[in-house]
N, C-alpha and C positions, 0 to 999 in steps of 0.2 A: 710473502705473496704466494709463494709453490705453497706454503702448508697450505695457506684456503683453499687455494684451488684445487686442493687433493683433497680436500674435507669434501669443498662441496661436489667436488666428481665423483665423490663415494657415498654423498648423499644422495645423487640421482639415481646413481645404481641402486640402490635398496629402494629406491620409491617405484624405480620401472622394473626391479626384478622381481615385485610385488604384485602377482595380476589381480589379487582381491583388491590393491588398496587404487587403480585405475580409475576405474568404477566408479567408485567412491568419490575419488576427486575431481572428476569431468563428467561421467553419465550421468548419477543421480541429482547433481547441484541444474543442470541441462534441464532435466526429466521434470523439475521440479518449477522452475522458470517456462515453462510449459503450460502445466498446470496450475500453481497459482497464479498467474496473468490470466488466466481466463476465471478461475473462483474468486480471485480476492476482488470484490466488489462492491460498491456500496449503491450501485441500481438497484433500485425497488423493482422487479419484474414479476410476471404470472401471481399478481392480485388476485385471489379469488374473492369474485366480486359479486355479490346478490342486490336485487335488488325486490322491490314491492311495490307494484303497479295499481295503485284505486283510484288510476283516472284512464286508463287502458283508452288512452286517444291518438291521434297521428304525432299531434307532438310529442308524448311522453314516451313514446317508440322511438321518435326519433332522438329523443335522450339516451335512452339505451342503445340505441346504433350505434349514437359516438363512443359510446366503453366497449363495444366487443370490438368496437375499429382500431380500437390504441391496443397498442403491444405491450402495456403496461400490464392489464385489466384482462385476467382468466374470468367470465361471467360462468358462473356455473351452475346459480339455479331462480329460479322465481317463486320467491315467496306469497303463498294464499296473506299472509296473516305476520304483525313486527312478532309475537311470542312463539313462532317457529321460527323465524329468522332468528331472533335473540339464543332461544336452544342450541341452532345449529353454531351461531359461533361462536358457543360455549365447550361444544363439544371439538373445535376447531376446522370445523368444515369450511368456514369463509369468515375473510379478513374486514370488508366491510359490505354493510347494507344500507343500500339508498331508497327510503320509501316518500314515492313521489304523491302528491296526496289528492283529496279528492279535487274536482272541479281547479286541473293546473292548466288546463287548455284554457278555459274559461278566464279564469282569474288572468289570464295573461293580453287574451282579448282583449278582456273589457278594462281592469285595473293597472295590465301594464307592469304588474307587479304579480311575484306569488314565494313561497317557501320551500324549502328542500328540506328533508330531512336525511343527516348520516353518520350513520354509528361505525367508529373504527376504531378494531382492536388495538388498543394502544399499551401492550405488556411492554411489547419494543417501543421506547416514544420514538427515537430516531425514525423507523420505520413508519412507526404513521403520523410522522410530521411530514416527512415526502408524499407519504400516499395523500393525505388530505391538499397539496400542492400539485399532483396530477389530476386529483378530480376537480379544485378552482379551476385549473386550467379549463381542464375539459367542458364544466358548466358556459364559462368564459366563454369559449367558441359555439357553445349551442346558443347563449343570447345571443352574438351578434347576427347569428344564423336568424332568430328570431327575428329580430329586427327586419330581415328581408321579407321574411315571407310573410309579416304583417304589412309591408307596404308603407309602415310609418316610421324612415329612419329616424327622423327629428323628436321621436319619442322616446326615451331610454327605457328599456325593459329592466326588471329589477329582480334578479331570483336569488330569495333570501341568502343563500350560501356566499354568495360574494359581495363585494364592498361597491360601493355607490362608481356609480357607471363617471368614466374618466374622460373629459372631453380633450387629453393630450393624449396623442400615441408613441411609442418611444421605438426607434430602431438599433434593434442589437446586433453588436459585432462582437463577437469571438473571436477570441485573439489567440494563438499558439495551440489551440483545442479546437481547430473548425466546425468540426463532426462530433466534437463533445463525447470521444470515446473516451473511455475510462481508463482501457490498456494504453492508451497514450500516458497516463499519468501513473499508473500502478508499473509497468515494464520495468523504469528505471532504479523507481525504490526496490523493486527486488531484487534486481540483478544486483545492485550495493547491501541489499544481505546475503545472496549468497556469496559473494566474494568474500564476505567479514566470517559468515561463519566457517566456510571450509578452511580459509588459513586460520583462521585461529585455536580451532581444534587439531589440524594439524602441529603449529607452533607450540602451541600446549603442551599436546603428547609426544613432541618430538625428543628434547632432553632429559623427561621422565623416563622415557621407554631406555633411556641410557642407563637411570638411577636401578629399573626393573632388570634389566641382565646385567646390572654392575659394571660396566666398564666405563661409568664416567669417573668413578675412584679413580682407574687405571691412567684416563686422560689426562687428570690433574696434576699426574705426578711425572707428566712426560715433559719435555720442553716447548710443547704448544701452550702457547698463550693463549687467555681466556677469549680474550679479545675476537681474536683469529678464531677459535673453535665458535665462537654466536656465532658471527658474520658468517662461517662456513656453513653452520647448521641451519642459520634461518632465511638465507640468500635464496636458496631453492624454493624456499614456497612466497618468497617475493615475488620470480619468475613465475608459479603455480601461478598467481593472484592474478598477475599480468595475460596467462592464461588462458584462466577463467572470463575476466572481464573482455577477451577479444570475441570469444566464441558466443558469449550473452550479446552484445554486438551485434554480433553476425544474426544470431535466434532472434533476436528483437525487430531488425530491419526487416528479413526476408519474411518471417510467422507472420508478426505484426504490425508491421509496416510503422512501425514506430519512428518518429523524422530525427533525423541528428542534423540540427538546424547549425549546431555551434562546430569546434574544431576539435577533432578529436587526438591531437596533439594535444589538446588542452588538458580532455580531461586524463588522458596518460600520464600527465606531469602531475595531476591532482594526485591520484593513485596512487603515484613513487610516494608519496609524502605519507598516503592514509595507510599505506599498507606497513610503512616503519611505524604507524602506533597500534594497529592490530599487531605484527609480530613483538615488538614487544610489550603489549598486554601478556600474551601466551607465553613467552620467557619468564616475563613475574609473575604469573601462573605455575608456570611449572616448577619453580623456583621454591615453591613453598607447598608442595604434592608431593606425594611419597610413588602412588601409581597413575596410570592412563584414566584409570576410571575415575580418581578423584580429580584428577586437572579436566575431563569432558563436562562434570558437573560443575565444579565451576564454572568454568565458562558459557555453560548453557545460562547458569545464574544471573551470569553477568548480559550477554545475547539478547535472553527474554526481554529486561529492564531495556536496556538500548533500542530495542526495537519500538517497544509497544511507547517509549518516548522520545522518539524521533521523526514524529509529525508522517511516516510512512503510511498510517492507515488512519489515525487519529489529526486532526490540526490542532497543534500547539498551543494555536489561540484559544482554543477552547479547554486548555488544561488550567486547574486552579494555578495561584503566581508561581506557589512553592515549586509544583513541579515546574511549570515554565525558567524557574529559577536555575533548578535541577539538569534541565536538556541542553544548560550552556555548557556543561560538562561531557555531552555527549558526542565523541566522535561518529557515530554514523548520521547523527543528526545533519553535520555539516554535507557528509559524502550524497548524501541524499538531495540534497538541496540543489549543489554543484552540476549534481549528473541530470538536475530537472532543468538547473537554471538555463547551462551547454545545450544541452539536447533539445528542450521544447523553446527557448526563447531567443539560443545562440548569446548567451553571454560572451565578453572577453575576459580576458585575464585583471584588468582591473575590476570589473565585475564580481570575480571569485575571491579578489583580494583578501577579505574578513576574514572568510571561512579558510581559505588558505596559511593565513598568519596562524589562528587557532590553531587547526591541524597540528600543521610545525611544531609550533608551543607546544604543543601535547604530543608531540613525536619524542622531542627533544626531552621533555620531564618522564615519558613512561619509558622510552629505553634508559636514561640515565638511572633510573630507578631498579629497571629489573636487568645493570650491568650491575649494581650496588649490591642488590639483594642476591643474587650469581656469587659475587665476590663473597659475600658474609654467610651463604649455609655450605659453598663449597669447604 
């Protein structure tokens, strides 16, 4: 017990006598959870939006009122003629054009009916699958609007772009997302990657940096057990992690006002568990690296994959099966999940259960694995 506790009180030393590697493991991870919570987004906003007016009437104004009204829709020019609008968003001056057509006062008068036409850049489909579901909307409210100011509710108005007018109305509730902010849902997935990447880069290059000045020859031939030298070496950035994750916390609540609906004893107990399969990831990592720079790429290798399939920015659901197959394997997948389930919905502990057992299971197989792989290139 004294050798750990001298390992690892001689681990802290070199990490706090370090004032470059501070920085590194609290400011920037901080600075960064800052930053992508506000960029990582999948809002459609500042549309620049054109449109082409050949019915220049009170109503067809009052169709463009509603898109310079929405906060979705930058309106930024009007088109004489579609073969300048078609030029301009070619040249990518603007995302879509709405050319309203001739006689749409009229036809709405008398027929009760009439067409829209609208062209949207669709290079990004994702992107103008949303934008073509802000402009439904927004046509949406201008017929019902129609409807009034024609005096004949009982008669449905019909403008081509949307589907045949719905005599049920439906009332939505929002459940754990009131406000339907986005940083409500992106906060938590980041803050469970930067906790995964900083210790694990650390854990990585930590026993390597031993192989690079040679002195882990030296430990092996000492009477410290192997055992006792991990636990020493990789117990500090367990604390690091624990950290990291109070301070994300703290920036999520106060910045974002992000709600922590569940216990956060909870997810501290998650944590102890995910963090034994992140440090040893970076143990069998390092295990098989000769320097710091090839255990960093590594594990950036390995980071990249986990992320981009762990439902953090992408839904799962919509991944083909193979990968969905693939992201059972994925520990951040779980951490992700846990820290949305707690935080936005207030899960209990049998709630986390699944993802909990997992974890474990894959704590218990990647440390046993990278104490084996320890044991066999020492």
């Amino acid at each position: 017990m004294k050798t750990i506790r001298y390992i690892i009180q001689k681990e802290f030393k070199q990490i706090f006598r370090n004032k470059g590697m501070l920085p590194i493991i609290f400011v920037l991870p901080l600075l960064q959870l800052v930053i992508l919570s506000n960029a990582a987004t999948f809002e459609i906003k500042n549309i620049k939006f054109s449109y082409i007016d050949n019915d220049n009437t009170s109503f067809s104004r009052a169709l463009i009122d509603k898109f310079e009204a929405s906060t979705y829709f930058n309106v930024v020019s009007n088109f004489p003629s579609e073969k300048i609008a078609s030029s301009a968003m070619l040249k990518g001056d603007v995302d879509v054009i709405l050319e309203i057509p001739n006689n749409f006062e009229r036809d709405l008068v008398k027929d009760k009916k009439t067409n829209l036409s609208v062209i949207i850049n669709a290079i990004d489909g994702a992107t103008a699958g949303v934008e073509n579901v802000y402009i439904n909307q927004i046509v949406q409210g201008f017929n019902k609007n129609a409807l009034v100011e024609l005096m004949q509710p009982s008669v449905p108005i019909a403008i081509g772009i949307t589907n045949k007018p719905k005599s049920i109305s439906s009332i939505t509730s929002f459940w754990y997302n009131e406000t339907l902010n986005y940083k409500t849902f992106m906060v938590p997935g980041i803050l469970v990657l930067l906790v995964t990447m900083i210790t694990l880069f650390l854990a990585g290059m930590n026993i390597v940096r031993e192989k690079e000045i040679g002195t882990l020859e030296q430990i092996n031939v000492t009477p410290i057990k192997k055992h006792q030298f991990i636990i020493g070496k990789l117990f500090p950035f367990w604390i690091i992690g624990f950290g990291l994750l109070t301070i994300g916390l703290i920036i999520s609540k106060v910045i974002f006002d992000t709600p922590i609906v569940g216990s956060l004893g909870l997810i501290y107990f998650y944590t102890a568990f995910y963090l034994l399969v992140i440090l040893g990831m970076g143990l069998f990592i390092s295990n098989f690296t000769d320097t710091q720079q090839q255990a960093m790429f590594i594990a950036w290798f390995f980071v990249v994959i986990f992320i981009l399939m762990s439902g953090l920015f992408t839904p799962i659901e919509s991944m083909p099966m193979w990968a969905q197959y693939l992201t059972e394997f994925n520990p951040i997948k779980y951490f992700v999940e846990v820290m949305r389930m707690v935080m936005l919905k207030g899960a209990d502990f049998t709630d986390i259960l699944p993802q909990l057992l997992k974890t474990l299971g894959y704590a218990i197989i990647m440390n046993g694995l990278a104490v084996w792989s320890y044991k066999k290139t020492s």
